[in-house]
C-alpha positions in Angstrom: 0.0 0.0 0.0 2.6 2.7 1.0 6.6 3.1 -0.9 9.0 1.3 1.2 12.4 3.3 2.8 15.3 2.3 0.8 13.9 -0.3 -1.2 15.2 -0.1 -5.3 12.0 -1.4 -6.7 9.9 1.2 -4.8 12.7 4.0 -5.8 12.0 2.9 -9.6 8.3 3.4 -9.3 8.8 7.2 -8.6 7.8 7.0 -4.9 10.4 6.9 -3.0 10.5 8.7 0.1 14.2 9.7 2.1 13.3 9.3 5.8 10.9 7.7 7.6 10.1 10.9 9.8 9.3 12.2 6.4 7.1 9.6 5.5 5.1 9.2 9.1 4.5 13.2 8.9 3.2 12.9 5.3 1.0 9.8 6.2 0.1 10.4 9.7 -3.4 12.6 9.0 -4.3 9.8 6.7 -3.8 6.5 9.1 -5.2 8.3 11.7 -8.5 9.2 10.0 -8.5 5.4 8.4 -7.9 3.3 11.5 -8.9 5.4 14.4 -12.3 6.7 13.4 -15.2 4.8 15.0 -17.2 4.1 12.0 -13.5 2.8 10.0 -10.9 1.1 12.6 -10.5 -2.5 12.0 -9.6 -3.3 15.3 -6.9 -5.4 15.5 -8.0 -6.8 19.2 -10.5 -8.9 17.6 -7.9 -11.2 16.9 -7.0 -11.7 20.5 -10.9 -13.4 20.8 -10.1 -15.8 17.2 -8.5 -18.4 17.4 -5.5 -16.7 15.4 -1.9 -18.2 15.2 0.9 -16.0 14.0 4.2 -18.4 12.7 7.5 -16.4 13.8 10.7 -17.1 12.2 13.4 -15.7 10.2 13.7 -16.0 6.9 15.1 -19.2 5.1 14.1 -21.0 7.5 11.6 -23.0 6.2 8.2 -21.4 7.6 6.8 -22.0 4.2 6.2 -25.5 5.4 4.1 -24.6 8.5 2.6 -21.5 6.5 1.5 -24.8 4.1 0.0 -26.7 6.8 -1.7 -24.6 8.3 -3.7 -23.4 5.3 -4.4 -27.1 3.9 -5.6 -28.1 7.4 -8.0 -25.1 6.9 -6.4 -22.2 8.9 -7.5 -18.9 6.9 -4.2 -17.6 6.4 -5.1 -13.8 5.0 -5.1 -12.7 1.7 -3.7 -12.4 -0.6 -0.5 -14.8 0.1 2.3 -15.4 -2.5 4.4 -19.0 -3.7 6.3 -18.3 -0.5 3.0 -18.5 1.7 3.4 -15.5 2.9 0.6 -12.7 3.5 1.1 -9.9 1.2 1.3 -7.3 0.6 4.0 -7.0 3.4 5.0 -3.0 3.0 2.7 -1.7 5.8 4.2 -4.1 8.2 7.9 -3.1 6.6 7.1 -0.1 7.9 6.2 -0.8 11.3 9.5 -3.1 11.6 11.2 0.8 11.0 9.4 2.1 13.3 9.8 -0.2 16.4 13.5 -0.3 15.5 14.0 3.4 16.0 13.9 1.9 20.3 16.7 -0.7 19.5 20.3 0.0 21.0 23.3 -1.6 19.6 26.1 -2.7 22.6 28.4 -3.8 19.9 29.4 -7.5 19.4 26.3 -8.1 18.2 24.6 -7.5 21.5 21.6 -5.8 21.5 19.7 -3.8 24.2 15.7 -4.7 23.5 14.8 -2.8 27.7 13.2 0.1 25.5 10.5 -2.2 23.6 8.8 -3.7 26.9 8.4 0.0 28.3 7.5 2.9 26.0 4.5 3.4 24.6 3.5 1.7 20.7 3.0 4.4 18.4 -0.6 4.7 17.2 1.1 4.7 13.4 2.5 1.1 14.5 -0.6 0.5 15.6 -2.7 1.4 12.1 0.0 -0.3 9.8 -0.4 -3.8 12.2 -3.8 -3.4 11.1 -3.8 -2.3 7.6 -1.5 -5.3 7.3 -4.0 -7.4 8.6 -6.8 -6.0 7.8 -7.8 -9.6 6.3 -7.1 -11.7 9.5 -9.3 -9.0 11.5 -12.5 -9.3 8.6 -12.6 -12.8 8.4 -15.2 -14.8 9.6 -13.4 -18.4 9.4 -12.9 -20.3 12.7 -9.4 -20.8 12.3 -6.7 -17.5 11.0 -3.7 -16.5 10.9 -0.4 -15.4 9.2 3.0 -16.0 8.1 5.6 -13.3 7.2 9.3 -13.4 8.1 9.2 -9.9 8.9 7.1 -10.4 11.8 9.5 -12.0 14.1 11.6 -8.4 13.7 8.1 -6.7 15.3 7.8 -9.9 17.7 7.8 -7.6 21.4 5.1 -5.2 20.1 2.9 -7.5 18.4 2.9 -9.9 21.5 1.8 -6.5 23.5 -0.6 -5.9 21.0 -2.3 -9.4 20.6 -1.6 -11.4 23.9 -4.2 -13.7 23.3 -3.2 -15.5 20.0 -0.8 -18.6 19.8 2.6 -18.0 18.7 4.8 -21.0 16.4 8.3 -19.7 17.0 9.8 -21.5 13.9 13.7 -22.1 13.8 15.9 -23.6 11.6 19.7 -24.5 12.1 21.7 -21.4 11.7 24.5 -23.0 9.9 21.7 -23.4 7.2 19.6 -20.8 7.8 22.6 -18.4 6.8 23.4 -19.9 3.8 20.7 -18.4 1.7 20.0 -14.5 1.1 17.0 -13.0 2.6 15.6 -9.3 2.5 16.3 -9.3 6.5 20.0 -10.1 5.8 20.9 -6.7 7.0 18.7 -5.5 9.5 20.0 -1.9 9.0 17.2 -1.8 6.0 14.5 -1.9 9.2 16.5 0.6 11.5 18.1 -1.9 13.4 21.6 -0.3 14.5 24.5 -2.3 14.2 28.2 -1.9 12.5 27.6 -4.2 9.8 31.0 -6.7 9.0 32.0 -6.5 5.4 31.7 -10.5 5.0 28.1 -11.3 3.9 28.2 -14.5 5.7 29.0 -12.7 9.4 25.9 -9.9 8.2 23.5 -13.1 7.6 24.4 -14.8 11.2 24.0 -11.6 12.8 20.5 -10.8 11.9 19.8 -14.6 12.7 21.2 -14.2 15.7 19.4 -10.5 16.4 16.2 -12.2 15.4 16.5 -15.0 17.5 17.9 -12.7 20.9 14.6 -10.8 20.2 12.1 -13.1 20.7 14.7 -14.8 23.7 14.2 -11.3 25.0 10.2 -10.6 24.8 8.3 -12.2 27.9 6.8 -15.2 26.4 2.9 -15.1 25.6 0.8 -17.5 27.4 0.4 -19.3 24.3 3.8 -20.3 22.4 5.5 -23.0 21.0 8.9 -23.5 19.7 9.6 -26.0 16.5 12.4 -26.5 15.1 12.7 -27.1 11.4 14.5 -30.2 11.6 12.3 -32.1 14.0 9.7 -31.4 11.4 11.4 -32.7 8.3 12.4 -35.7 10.3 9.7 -36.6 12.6 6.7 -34.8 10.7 3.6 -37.1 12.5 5.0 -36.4 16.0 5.5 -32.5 15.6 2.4 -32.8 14.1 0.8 -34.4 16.8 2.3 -31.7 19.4 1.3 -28.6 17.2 -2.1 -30.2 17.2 -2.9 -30.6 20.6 -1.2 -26.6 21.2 -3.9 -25.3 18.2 -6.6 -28.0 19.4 -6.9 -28.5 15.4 -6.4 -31.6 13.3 -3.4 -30.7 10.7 -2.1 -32.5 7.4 1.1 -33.8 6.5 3.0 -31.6 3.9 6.0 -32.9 1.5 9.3 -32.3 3.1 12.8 -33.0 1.9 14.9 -34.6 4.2 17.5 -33.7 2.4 17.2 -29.8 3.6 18.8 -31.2 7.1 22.4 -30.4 7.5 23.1 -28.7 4.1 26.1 -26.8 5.5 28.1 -30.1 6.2 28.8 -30.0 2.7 28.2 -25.9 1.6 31.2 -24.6 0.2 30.7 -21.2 1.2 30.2 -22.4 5.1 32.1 -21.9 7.7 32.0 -21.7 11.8 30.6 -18.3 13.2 31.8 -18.2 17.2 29.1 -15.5 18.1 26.1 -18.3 16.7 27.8 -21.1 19.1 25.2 -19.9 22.2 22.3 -19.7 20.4 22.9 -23.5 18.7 23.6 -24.8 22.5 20.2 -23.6 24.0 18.3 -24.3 20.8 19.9 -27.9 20.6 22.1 -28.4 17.6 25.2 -28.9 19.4 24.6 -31.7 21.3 
C-alpha cells in the first residue's frame, strides 16, 4: 500500500521517500483518519478473541512448510498470500518493523539492548500499519486464522503487546543453514536496526539470525507459544504434528518435506564456523 524506505523497486516506481520521519509526517493525518475513526478502525483486538496463530521465524528457514500446513488443514491464512506463503502485501508491516527499531540499542558485538521495547509506549502509526497489514485476518469470519511473514518476528515484542491472546509457532531452523541463503532481512539496517555491519556477507546473515533469535529470547513469552524446530519437522513430521495439534486444538495434514534440507552446510562450500552463533545453537539444541 505505501513506498517502502530504501527499497530499489519502490525507488524505480517514482515514490520513494528519504526518511521515515518524512514519511510518518506525510501519512500520519491519513492513518489516523483510516484506523482510528469509529465508523473505520478495523480493530486489531479482535484477533485476541479468534482463534488466530501468528508463525514467527526468520527467513530461510523453512516457515513455508508450516505456513503450508496450516492453510491445507483449513487455517485462513489472510489474503492475498504469494508461492512463499506469505501474506502480502507486506510493505505496511515493513514499515512498522522501521518504526519499532527506532527503540533498538546496539552494545556492539552483536549484542543488543531490546529494555526500550517492553516500556514505552507503541505508536498509534505502528498500531494502524499492524492493522492495515491485517486487515484480512481482522474481517474474516473463518474459525481458524492466521499469518506468516518473516518480517514479523523483527516486530515480535510489540505484536505480542498488541495481541496477547493468539498462539505464537516460534519457527527455527539451524543457523549453519539458515545463513546460507539470502533473505531481505540479511541486513537488519534496512528496518532501522543499529548495528556496525561486517564487510563479510556470511557474518551480516548470522548476525541478523542471531538478532532475530535474541529478540524473541528477549520478549516475555505469551501465554500461548510454541517453539519448532525445522529439523524435527522434516524428520519426525507425524510427531510435531501431533504436538502442534494438541497446542492449536486443530487436526493438521502432513506436507512434503525434503529430508535432504537437514544439515546442508556439512557439505556448503561457502560455510564456515561463526563463534558468536555457538550460544544460540547450545540452548536451541544443535550442538549436542
Amino acid at each position: 500500500m505505501f513506498a517502502i524506505i530504501g527499497d530499489p523497486l519502490r525507488r524505480r516506481r517514482g515514490i520513494y521517500v528519504h526518511s521515515l520521519g518524512q514519511r510518518i509526517r506525510f501519512r500520519s493525518m491519513w492513518l489516523r483518519r483510516k484506523f482510528f475513526s469509529p465508523a473505520s478502525r478495523g480493530d486489531l483486538q479482535r484477533l485476541n478473541a479468534k482463534n488466530c496463530v501468528a508463525v514467527i521465524g526468520r527467513g530461510h528457514g523453512g516457515t513455508r512448510l508450516m505456513a503450508s500446513t496450516l492453510r491445507l488443514s483449513g487455517v485462513f491464512t489472510g489474503a492475498p498470500t504469494n508461492s512463499s506463503e506469505d501474506l502480502i502485501p507486506p510493505y505496511d508491516l515493513y514499515d512498522a518493523c522501521r518504526l519499532m527499531g527506532r527503540h533498538v540499542r546496539y552494545r556492539g558485538s552483536y549484542q543488543w539492548d531490546f529494555e526500550a521495547l517492553h516500556q514505552v509506549e507503541i505508536d498509534d502509526i505502528f498500531i494502524a500499519l499492524a492493522e492495515s497489514f491485517l486487515s484480512s485476518l481482522v474481517n474474516n469470519t473463518r474459525p481458524y486464522c492466521g499469518w506468516k511473514l518473516p518480517e514479523t518476528n523483527l516486530i515480535f515484542p510489540w505484536i505480542v503487546r498488541l495481541l496477547p491472546g493468539i498462539r505464537y509457532i516460534y519457527w527455527v531452523r539451524d543457523p549453519r543453514d539458515s545463513i546460507l541463503g539470502a533473505h531481505r532481512t540479511d541486513d537488519i539496517r534496512r528496518f532501522n536496526v543499529p548495528f556496525k555491519a561486517p564487510a563479510d556477507m556470511l557474518e551480516m546473515r548470522a548476525a541478523s539470525w542471531k538478532y532475530q533469535y535474541d529478540i524473541v529470547k528477549a520478549t516475555p513469552a505469551p501465554r500461548q507459544f510454541v517453539i519448532v524446530r525445522f529439523e524435527d519437522f522434516v524428520l519426525n513430521q507425524g510427531r510435531e504434528l501431533e504436538r502442534l495439534g494438541e497446542f492449536l486444538n486443530l487436526k493438521l495434514v502432513r506436507v512434503p518435506v525434503d529430508h535432504s534440507r537437514v544439515g546442508v552446510w556439512r557439505n556448503h562450500p561457502q560455510y564456515r564456523e561463526v563463534p558468536f552463533l555457538t550460544s544460540a545453537m547450545s540452548e536451541l539444541g544443535y550442538l549436542s
